[in-house]
N, C-alpha and C positions, 0 to 999 in steps of 0.2 A: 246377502240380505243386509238393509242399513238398519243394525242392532240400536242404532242411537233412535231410529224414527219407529220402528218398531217397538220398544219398548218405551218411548217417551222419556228420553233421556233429559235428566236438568244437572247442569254442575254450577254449584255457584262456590264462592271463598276462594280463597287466596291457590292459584294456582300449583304453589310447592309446599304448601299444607297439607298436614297428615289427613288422608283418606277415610272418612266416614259414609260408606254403603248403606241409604236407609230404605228398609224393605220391612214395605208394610203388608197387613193382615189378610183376610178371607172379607170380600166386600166392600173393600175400600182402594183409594190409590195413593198418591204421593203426598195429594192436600191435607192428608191425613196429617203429613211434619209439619204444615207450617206454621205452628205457633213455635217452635223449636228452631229448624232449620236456619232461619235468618239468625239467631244468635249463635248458632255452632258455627254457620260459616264467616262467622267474625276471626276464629283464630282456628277453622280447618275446610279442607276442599271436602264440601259436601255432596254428594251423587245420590240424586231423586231418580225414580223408574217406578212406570207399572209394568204389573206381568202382566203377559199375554192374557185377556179376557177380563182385565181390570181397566178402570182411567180413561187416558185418551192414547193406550198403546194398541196397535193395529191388530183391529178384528180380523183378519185374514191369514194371520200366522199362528191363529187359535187351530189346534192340533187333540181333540179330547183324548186319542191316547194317552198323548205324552203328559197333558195338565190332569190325568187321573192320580200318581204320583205325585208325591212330594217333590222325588228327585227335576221333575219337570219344570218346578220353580225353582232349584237350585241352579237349573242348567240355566235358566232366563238371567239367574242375579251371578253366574259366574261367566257370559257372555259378556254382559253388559259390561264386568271386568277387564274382560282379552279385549274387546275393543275399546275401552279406554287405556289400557295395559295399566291397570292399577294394581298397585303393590302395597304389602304392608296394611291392608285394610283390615278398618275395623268395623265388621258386620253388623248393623244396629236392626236385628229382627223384633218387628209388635204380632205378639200373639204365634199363629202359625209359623210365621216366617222366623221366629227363633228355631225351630226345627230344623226350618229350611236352610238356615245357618250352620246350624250346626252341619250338616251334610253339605254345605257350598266346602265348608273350614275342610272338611274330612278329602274333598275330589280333589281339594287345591290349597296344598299348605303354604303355596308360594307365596298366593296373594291374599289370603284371611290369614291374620295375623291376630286378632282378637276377636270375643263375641260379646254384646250385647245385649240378652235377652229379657225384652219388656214385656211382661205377662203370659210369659210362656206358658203351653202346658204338650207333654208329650207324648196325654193319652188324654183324654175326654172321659172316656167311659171308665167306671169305678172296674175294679179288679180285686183279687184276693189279696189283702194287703197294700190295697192302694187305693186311693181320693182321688177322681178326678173330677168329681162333680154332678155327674151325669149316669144316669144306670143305661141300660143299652135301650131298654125300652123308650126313655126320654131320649135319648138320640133318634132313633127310629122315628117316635112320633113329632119332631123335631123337622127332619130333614121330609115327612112327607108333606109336612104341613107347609115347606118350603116348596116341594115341587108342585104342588097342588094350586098353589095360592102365593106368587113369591112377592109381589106387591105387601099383599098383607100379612105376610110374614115378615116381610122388611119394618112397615110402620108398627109392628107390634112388639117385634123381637130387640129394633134397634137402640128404644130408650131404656130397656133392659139394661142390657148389654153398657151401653154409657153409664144407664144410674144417675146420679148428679139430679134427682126431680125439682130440683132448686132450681135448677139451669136447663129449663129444655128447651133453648137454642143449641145446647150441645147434642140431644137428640135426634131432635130435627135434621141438625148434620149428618148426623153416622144414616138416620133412614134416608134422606137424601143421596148417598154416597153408596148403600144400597141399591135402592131403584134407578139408580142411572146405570145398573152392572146388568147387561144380557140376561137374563134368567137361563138360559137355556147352558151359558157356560157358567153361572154362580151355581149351578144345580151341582156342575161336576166337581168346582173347587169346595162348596163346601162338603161334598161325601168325602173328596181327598183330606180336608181339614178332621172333619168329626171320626171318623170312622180312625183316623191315622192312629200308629201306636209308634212313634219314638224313641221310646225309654230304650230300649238297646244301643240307640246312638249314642245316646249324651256319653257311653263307654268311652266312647271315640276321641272326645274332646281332649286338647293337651295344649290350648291357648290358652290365654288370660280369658276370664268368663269374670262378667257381672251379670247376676239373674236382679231385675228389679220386680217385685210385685206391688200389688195395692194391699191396702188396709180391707178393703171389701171389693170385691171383684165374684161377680156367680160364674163366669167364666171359669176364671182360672183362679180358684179357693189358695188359702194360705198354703195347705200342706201341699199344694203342688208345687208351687215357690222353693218350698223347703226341701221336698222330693229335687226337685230338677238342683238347687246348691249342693244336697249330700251326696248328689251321681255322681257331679264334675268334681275331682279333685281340684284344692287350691284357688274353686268359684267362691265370687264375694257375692252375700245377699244382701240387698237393702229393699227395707219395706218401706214404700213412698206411702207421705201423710194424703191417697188420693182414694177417692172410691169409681167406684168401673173398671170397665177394662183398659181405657185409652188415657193413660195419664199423659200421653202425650197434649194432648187436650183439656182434659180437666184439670191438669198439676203441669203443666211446661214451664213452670221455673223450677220445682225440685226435681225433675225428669232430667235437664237439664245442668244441674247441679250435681246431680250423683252422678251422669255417663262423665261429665268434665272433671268429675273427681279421680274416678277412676281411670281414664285414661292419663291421667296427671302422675301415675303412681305404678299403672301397667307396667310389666316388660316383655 
């Protein structure tokens, strides 16, 4: 199979430039970097991809076993690796796909070599001594109102999620970005996204980690920010001046500014 056409492979920057894998969220695809992207691949080789059932990566190697897991998005962003043979990467996960990082980092320590996690969160649903956001109920009533109605769960849910009502061209985006996704395989990636419980992994981590969060994010609240820096030993937090989920979007020059810091200082 051509991993490169199948998942919508883009590499732009400098050839022998350090490796940044950016893998984006539940809903969305690559366009999600590009207010970012073009300035990272100023001084590194940047690698876009959607997963299977996201973008413009091919509907036909859509597998719902396999994308009911997490690990099934790991396998798509540590493909995409073996056939670029990329080394030394550093996994820039939004939302979910910080997860999904973190299990790429754990299958293959060869070629993640750092994580990036932008608004991650490792559990959705609240717990005994834990914030995620969400009681299981609001999930539940969440994900049917999604399979019932995923149009209108999309235009409804999406300028949530962004935030920014000052700016609802950035809305418009993420629901745009939404309703161009299958319904039938967003059904499955988001039960994989919501439902997921993580926190066991982040154990796992022994790379350099930056968790970035927002300022206001209903997503992924403060203390999960703080939850996911105090699991990973020796992870840096930094809390971006951005509100929503996607500061890649709403804040891409301090998004930008913190990953370039830190990878400036990684080892």
């Amino acid at each position: 199979m051509d991993i490169r056409y199948r998942n919508n492979v883009t590499v732009t920057g400098p050839a022998d430039g350090p490796v940044l894998l950016l893998a984006h969220g539940f809903g969305c695809d690559q366009n999600m970097w590009r207010l970012i992207a073009p300035t990272l691949a100023e001084g590194y080789r940047v690698v876009l991809f959607d997963y299977v059932g996201s973008g413009e990566a091919d509907p036909s190697a859509w597998d719902e076993r396999r994308y009911s897991s997490l690990e099934g998005y790991a396998l798509d962003a540590l493909e995409v690796c073996e056939e670029l043979d990329l080394r030394d990467v550093t996994f820039v996960g939004h939302s979910v796909s910080a997860m999904v990082g973190v299990l790429a980092a754990a299958k293959a320590p060869q070629r993640i070599s750092r994580l990036v996690m932008v608004a991650p969160s490792p559990r959705y649903i609240d717990d005994d001594g834990y914030r995620g956001g969400f009681s299981a109920e609001d999930i539940q009533e969440l994900l049917e109102s999604l399979e019932s109605n995923y149009l209108g769960w999309s235009a409804t849910m999406a300028p949530v999620i962004m935030a920014n009502a000052d700016r609802p061209e950035l809305g418009r985006e993420l629901t745009t970005s939404f309703c161009s996704t299958d319904p039938d395989m967003a059904r499955v990636f988001a039960r994989t996204t919501f439902l997921s419980d993580s926190r066991d992994d982040l154990k796992t981590v022994t790379v350099p980690t930056l968790v970035l969060d927002c300022n206001q994010d209903v997503i992924a609240p403060r203390e999960v920010g703080a939850y996911v820096h105090s699991a990973i030993p020796g992870s840096r937090l930094v809390t971006l001046k951005a509100t929503g989920h996607c500061p890649q979007l709403s804040a891409p020059g301090a998004t930008v500014e913190a990953v370039t810091e830190f990878l400036a200082t990684a080892s």
